[in-house]
N, CA, C and O of each residue as an XYZ file, in Angstrom:
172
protein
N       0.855     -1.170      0.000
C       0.000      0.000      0.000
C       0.896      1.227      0.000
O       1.713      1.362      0.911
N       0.776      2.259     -1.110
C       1.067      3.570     -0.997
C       0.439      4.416     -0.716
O      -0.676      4.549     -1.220
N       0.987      5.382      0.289
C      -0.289      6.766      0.097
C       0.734      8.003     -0.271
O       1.923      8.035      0.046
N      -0.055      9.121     -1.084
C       1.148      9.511     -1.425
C       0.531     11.204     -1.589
O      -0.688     11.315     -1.725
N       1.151     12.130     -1.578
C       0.644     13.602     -1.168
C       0.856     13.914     -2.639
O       1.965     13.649     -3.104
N       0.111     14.341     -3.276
C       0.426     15.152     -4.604
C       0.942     16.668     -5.417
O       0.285     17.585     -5.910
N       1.921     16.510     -5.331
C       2.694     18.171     -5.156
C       2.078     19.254     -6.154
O       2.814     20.241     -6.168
N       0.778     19.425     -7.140
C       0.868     20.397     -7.763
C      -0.891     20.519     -6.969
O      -1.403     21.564     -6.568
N      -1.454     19.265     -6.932
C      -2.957     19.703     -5.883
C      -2.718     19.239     -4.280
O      -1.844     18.529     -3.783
N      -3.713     19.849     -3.764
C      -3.930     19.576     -2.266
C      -4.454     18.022     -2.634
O      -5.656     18.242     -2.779
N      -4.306     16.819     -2.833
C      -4.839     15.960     -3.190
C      -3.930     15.156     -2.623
O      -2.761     15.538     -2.565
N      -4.352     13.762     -2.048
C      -4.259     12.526     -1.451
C      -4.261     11.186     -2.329
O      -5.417     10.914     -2.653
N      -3.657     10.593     -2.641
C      -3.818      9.042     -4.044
C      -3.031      7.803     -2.895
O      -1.862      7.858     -2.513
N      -3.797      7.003     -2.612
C      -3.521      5.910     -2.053
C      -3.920      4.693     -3.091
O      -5.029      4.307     -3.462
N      -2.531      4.213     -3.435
C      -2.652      2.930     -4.124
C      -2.506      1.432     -3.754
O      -1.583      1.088     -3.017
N      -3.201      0.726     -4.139
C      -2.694     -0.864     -3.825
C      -2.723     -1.503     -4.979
O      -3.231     -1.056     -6.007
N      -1.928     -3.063     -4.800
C      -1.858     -3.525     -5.658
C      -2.513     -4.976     -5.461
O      -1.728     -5.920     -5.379
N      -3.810     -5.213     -5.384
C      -4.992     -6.775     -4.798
C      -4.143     -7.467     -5.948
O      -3.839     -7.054     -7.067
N      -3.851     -8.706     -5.268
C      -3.749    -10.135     -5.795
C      -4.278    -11.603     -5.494
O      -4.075    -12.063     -4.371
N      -4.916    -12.321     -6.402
C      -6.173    -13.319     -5.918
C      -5.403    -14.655     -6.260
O      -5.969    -15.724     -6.491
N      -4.316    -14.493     -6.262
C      -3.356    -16.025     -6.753
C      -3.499    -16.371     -8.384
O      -3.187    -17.419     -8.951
N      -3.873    -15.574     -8.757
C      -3.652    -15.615    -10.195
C      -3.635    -14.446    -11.067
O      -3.618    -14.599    -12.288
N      -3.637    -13.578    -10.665
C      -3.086    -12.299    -11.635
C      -3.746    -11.110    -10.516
O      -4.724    -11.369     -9.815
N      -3.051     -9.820    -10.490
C      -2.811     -8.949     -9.759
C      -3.543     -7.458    -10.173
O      -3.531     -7.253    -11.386
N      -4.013     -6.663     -9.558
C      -4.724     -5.465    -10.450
C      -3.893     -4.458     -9.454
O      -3.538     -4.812     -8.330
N      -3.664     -3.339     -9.927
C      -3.505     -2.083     -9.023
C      -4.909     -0.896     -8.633
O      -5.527     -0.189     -9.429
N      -5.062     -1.008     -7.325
C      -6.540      0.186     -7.294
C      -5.637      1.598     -7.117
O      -4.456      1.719     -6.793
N      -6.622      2.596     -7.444
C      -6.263      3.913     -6.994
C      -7.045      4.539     -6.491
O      -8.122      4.581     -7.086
N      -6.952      5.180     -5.429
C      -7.934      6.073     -4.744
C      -7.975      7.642     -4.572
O      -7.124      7.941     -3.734
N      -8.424      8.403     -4.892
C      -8.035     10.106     -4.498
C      -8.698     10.700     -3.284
O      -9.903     10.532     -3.093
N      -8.052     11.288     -2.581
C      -8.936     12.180     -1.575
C      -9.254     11.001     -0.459
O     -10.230     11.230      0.256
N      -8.668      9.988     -0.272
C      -9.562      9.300      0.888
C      -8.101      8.444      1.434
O      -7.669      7.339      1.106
N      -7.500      9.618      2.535
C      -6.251      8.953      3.273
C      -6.599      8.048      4.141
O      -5.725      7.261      4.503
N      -7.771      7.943      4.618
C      -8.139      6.984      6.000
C      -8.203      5.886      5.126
O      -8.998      5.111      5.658
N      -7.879      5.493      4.279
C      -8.158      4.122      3.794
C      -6.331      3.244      3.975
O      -6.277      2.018      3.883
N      -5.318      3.888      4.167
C      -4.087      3.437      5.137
C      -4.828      2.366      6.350
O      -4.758      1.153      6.543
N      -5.463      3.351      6.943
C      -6.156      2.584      8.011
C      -6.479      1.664      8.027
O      -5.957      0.635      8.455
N      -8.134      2.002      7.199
C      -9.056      0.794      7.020
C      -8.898     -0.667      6.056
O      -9.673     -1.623      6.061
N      -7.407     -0.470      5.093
C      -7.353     -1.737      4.273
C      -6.099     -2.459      5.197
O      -5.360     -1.634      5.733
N      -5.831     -3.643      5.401
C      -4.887     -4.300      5.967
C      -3.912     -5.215      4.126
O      -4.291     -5.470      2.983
N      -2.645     -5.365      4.895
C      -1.908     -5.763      3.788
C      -1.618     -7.273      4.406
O      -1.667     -7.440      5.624
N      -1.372     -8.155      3.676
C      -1.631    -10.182      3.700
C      -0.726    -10.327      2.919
O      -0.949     -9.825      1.817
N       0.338    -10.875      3.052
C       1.427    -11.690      2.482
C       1.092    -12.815      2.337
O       1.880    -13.638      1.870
């Protein structure tokens, strides 16, 4: 999980990358930092 501050807007992008044991997607999110929080990361 990344969260990451965006230097030209006041804007927030938290990314992940879900994997289901057979191929992998990346999500992106804007504006919603509490989601650090609320998603947990599973090795």
């Amino acid at each position: 999980m990344q969260v990451i501050r965006a230097k030209t807007k006041k804007m927030t992008i938290c990314k992940v990358i879900v994997n289901d044991g057979t191929d992998y997607c990346e999500i992106t999110w804007y504006n919603q930092p509490y989601l650090k929080e609320q998603l947990k990361v599973r090795k």
